[in-house]
C-alpha positions, 0 to 999 in steps of 0.5 A, a space after each residue: 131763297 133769295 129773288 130774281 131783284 136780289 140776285 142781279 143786285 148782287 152780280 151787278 156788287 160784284 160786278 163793282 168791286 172788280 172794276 174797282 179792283 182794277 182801278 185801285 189795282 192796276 192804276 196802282 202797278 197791277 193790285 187788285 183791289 176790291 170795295 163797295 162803290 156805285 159803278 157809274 161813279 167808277 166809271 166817271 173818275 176813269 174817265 176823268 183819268 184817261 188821256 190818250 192825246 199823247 200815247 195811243 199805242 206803241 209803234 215798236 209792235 208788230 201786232 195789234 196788243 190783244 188783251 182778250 189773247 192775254 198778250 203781256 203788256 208793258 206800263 211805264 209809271 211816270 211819277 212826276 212833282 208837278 207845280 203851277 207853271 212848273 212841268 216838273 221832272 220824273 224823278 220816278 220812273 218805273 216799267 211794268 212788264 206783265 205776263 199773264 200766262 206765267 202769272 209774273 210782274 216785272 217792275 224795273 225802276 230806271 234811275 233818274 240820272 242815267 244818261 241816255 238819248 232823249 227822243 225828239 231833242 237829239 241830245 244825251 241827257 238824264 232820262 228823267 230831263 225827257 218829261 221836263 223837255 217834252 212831257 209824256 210823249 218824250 219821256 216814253 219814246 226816250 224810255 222805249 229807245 233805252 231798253 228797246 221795248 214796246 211801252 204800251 201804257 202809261 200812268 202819270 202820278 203826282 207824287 204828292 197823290 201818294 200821301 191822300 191814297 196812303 192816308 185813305 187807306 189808313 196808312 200801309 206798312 213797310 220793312 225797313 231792313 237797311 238802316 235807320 233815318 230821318 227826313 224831313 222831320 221822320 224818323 225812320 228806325 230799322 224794323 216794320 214801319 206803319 206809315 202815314 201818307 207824309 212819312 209813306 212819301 217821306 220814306 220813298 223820297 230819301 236817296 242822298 243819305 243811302 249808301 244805294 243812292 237812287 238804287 235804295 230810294 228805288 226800293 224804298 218806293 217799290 215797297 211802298 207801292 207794294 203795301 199800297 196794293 197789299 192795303 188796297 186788295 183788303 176789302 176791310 180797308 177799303 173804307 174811304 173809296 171816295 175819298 181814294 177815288 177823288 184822289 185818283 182823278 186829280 191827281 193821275 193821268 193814264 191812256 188805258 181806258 175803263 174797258 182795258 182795265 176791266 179786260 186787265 183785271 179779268 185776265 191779268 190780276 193773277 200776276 200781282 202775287 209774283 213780283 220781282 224786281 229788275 235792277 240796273 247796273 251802271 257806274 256813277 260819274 261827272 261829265 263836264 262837272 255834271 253827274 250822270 249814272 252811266 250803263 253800259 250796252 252790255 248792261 241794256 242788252 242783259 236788261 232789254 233780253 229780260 224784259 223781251 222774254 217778259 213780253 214774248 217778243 
């Protein structure tokens, strides 16, 4: 029979592996993975992460977000190819609508070329210049303005991070349905796919030779975050923790603090297991020699009506 000392041991484990569930999982569009790791370790990379300086909340709520009420909630991915000197772009940009009392997860990627009002520059400009122009606080109030939602957090994620989480994982699998490719020396054939961290970002980058464009580098991306989240829930794979834990920390920025994330992998993980994706439609076309993927204000109605049910607002 095991002792006092061993018991709280083991509910202090489990303790862990949730919070690192959340982590792995949330920070990575809402997964829940679990692994061995010291708490106080846990605690400080979450804490390396967090920056609320330019987003503490959204002014489009009318309520406080309360997530012990298990209110659904809104997180806008940014992932951005940043370089010394260089801000860089968006080049991706993904809303995250979870709804905890229907156990569903809505994720909407917005096409880097579409056309729309960037907030606080006062000019009509691709979605994705709103980082460039006026870093995280611009690219989500231009986002917030475009579907008319509350964005109640966010992550930024340098892309080249993708290639240290997926090798730490040991690499994740994809499907590659479409079509077979090549990009920047990978070949991609038609069928499941074992991805290293270069091919995984490789595979998700590729857009000027799919027939889709943005549309099909979209989904591309969202399966390799999904296989991320699929990897990260196994506890076998969790073998490098550390090593995904030192990723994490150099390399992505949220305002979602270390007790939000506990309160959200308590009350939010069971989402992660309906998925569905939200496409955008819209026409692609030049304007003064400059291309533009241009939707409509129908097409912004149907899309914002979607993703307010989403968020019972």
């Amino acid at each position: 029979m095991a002792n006092r000392s061993e018991i709280k041991k083991g509910k202090r484990k489990k303790k862990t592996l949730k919070i690192l569930g959340s982590i792995i999982g949330i920070l990575l569009l809402a997964g829940a993975g679990y692994a061995y790791y010291v708490y106080s370790s846990v605690k400080d990379t979450v804490g390396k992460m967090h920056d609320d300086s330019e987003w503490s909340g959204s002014d489009k709520r009318d309520d406080e977000l309360n997530l012990s009420n298990q209110d659904p909630i809104s997180i806008l991915i940014l992932g951005v190819d940043e370089r010394k000197g260089d801000r860089g772009r968006s080049d991706t940009t993904i809303v995250v609508t979870v709804n905890p009392k229907t156990n569903s997860m809505y994720m909407t990627s917005i096409p880097r070329d579409t056309r729309t009002e960037i907030i606080g520059k006062g000019t009509q400009d691709k979605i994705n210049h709103a980082y460039a122009f006026g870093g995280t606080k611009m690219a989500i109030e231009t986002v917030e303005n475009f579907l008319d939602i509350p964005i109640d957090y966010f992550m930024k994620v340098n892309m080249e991070s993708f290639k240290g989480i997926v090798n730490a994982l040991g690499g994740v699998t994809v499907n590659n349905e479409k079509f077979g490719f090549s990009y920047e020396g990978h070949n991609f054939p038609k069928g499941s796919l074992n991805l290293s961290g270069e091919e995984a970002l490789a595979y998700s980058r590729m857009r000027k030779q799919d027939p889709r464009g943005d549309f099909g580098r979209n989904e591309r991306q969202r399966q390799v975050i999904n296989s991320i989240i699929d990897e990260g829930a196994q506890l076998s794979s969790i073998t490098k923790l550390g090593e995904i834990l030192g990723v994490m920390g150099d390399n992505i920025t949220t305002n979602m603090s270390f007790d939000e994330m506990k309160e959200i992998q308590s009350n939010y993980k069971g989402a992660r297991k309906n998925v569905q994706s939200l496409e955008i439609k819209g026409r692609g076309g030049k304007i003064n020699g400059i291309y533009y993927f241009n939707v409509s204000d129908e097409e912004k109605k149907r899309i914002s009506s979607l993703l307010k049910e989403q968020l019972e607002l």
